[in-house]
N, C-alpha and C positions, 0 to 999 in steps of 0.2 A: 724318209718319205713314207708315209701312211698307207696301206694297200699294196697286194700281193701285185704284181704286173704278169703274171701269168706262170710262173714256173717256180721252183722253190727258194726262198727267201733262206739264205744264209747268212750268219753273221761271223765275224772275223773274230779272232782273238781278241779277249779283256782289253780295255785303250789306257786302262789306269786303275790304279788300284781299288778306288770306291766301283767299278765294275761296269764302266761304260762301255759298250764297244761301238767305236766311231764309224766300222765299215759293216756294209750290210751290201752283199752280194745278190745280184739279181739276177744274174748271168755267168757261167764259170765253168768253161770251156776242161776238158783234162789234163790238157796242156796249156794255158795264157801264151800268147806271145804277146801280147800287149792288153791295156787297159784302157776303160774308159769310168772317172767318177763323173757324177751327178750329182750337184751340190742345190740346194732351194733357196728363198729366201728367209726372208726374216724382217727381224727390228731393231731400231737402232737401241733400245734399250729396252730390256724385258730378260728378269733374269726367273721368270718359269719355266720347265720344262714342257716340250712341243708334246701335246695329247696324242691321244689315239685317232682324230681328225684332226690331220692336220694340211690346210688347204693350201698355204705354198709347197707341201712336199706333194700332194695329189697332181697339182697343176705338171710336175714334171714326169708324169706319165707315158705324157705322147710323148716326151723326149726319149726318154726309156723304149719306151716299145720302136721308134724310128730307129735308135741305136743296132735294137734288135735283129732290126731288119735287113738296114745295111750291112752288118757286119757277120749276117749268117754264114755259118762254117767257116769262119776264118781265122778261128782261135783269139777271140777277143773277150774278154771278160767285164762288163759291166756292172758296176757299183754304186751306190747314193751314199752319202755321208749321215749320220745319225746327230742331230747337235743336242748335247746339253741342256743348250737355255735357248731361248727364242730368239732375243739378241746379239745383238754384237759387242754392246756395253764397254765402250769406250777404248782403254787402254786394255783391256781384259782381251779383246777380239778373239770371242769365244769360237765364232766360228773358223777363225782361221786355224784355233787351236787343233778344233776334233778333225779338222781337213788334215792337217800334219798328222795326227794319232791315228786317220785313216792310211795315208801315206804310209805309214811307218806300218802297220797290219800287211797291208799290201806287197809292198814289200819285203817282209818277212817271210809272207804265205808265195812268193811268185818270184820271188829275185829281181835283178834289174833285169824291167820291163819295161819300153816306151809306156808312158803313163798321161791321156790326156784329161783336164779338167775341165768341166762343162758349167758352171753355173750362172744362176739368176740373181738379178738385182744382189742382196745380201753374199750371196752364193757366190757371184762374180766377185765382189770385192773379195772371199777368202780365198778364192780360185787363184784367183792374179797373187794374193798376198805371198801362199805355199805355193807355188811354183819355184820358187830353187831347191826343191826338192827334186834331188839327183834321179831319179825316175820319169821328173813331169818334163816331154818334147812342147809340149803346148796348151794353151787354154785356148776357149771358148769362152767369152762372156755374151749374156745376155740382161740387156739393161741394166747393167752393172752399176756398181754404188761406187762410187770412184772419187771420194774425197782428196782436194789438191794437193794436201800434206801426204797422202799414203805414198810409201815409196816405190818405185819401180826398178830398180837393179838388180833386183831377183829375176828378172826374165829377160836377162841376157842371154844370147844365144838360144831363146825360144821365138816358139811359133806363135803369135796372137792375134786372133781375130775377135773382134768386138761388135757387135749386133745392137742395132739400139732403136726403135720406134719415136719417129716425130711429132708424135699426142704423147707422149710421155711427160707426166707430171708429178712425178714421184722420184726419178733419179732421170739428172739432168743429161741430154745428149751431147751438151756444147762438154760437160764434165768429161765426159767418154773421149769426145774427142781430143780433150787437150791432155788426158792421160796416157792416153793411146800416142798420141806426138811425144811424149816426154817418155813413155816404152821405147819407142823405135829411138831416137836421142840415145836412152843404154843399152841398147844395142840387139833388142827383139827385132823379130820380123814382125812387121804388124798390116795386117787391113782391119779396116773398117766397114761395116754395112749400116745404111739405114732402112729402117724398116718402113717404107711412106705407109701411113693409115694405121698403123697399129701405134697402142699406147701399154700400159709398164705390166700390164698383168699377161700379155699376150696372149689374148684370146682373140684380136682381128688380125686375120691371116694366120692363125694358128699352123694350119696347115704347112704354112710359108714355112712357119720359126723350126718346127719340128725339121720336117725334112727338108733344108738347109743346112738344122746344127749337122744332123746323122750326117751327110753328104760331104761336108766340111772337114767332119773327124775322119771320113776313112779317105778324105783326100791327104789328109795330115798326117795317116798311115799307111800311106801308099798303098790300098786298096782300090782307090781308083785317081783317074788324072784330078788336080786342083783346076778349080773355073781359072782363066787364062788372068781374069783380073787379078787375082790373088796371089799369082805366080810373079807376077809384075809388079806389084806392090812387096812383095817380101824382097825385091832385088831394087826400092827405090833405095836413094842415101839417109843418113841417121837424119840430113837437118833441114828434108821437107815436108810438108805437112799433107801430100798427094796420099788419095786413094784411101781416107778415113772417115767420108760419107757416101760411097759407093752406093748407090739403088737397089736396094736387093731385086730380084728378078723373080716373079712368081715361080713358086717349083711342081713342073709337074708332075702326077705321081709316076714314078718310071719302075721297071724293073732293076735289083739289086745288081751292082755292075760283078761277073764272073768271076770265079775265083778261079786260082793256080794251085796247084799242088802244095805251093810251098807259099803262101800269101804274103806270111810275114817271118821275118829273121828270128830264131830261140837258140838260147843259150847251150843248146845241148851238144 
């Protein structure tokens, strides 16, 4: 992602030998007890490298800075993923690659730490892909790119919720939805939201997407209670299709819910 979001911009260890490095910290606490990456989009084929503007990693700003807010003092550490090439390019699925190479940084630098993935359209599809990465409790997709053949048995025994906008004309929501039913089928928790009035770049109701995603993660980190629906839908059974276009609810802006001494569980 392109642009400082307010504090010092780190980057993780080399991701490979030609000198990439996949994770770029934006938030990192002295101690993590948990994570959160931020993944952007992309294209389905474009094998240049993402510039110095580059406008799907701007767009997830306000996601960043919501993250920020909710998770202040709670020893949380927040990440964006850095990609190679613009695309996803086929069988190559570059993003999902530098997603795992950030994974694996992450990991290295923090131990096993609850690790959740947040990404957009492109993003969500590498999100969902690395998820059985022993680290990730959960994803977050927004307007995910959710091709019928991608597999989903990697997010077994994860957390997933899926966010998708009804003007969306660029990745489809019926797609979402029937990935998200065949998620919970191998055996994720899954809800679903729809987003009424917004479409795939989500800039109507921004506000909404922003604080929802944040509000969602530190419900997924027990930071504060999960909305009732959500809690409901992670306990329906593997083979019904309930509670995967859910309404989202206007969010309004509230104060970050209270912290405890001890927020989150560390390996120490």
């Amino acid at each position: 992602m392109s642009g400082d979001t307010g504090s010092t911009v780190r980057t993780g260890r080399e991701g490979n030998a030609a000198g990439h490095r996949a994770l770029v910290w934006r938030e990192l606490p002295e101690r993590p007890a948990a994570a959160v990456l931020v993944l952007h989009g992309g294209e389905e084929h474009n094998r240049s490298r993402p510039g110095p503007l580059n406008l799907p990693g701007l767009r997830m700003y306000g996601f960043v800075r919501a993250l920020r807010r909710e998770t202040a003092g709670a020893g949380v550490a927040i990440g964006t993923v850095r990609y190679r090439h613009r695309g996803w390019n086929g069988d190559r699925a570059d993003a999902a690659r530098d997603t795992r190479a950030a994974l694996a940084d992450l990991a290295e630098e923090l131990g096993h730490v609850p690790t959740l993935l947040v990404g957009h359209s492109m993003g969500g599809r590498a999100a969902l892909r690395a998820a059985g990465h022993p680290n990730v409790t959960g994803v977050v997709a927004l307007a995910p790119w959710c091709p019928a053949q991608d597999p989903c048995e990697q997010l077994a025994g994860r957390d997933v919720l899926m966010l998708h906008g009804d003007r969306d004309r660029v990745t489809g929501p019926a797609d979402t939805r029937a990935f998200a039913a065949r998620s919970r089928s191998a055996g994720a928790r899954v809800c679903g939201y729809t987003v009424v009035g917004s479409g795939h770049a989500l800039l109507q109701r921004s506000a909404d997407w922003h604080r929802a995603t944040a509000r969602l993660c530190t419900g997924l980190l027990g930071l504060r209670a999960l909305p009732a629906e959500v809690t409901a839908a992670f306990g329906l059974p593997a083979d019904t299709g309930d509670a995967l276009d859910l309404p989202l609810p206007a969010q309004p802006r509230t104060a970050p819910p209270r912290r405890r001494t001890t927020a989150l569980p560390t390996d120490a």
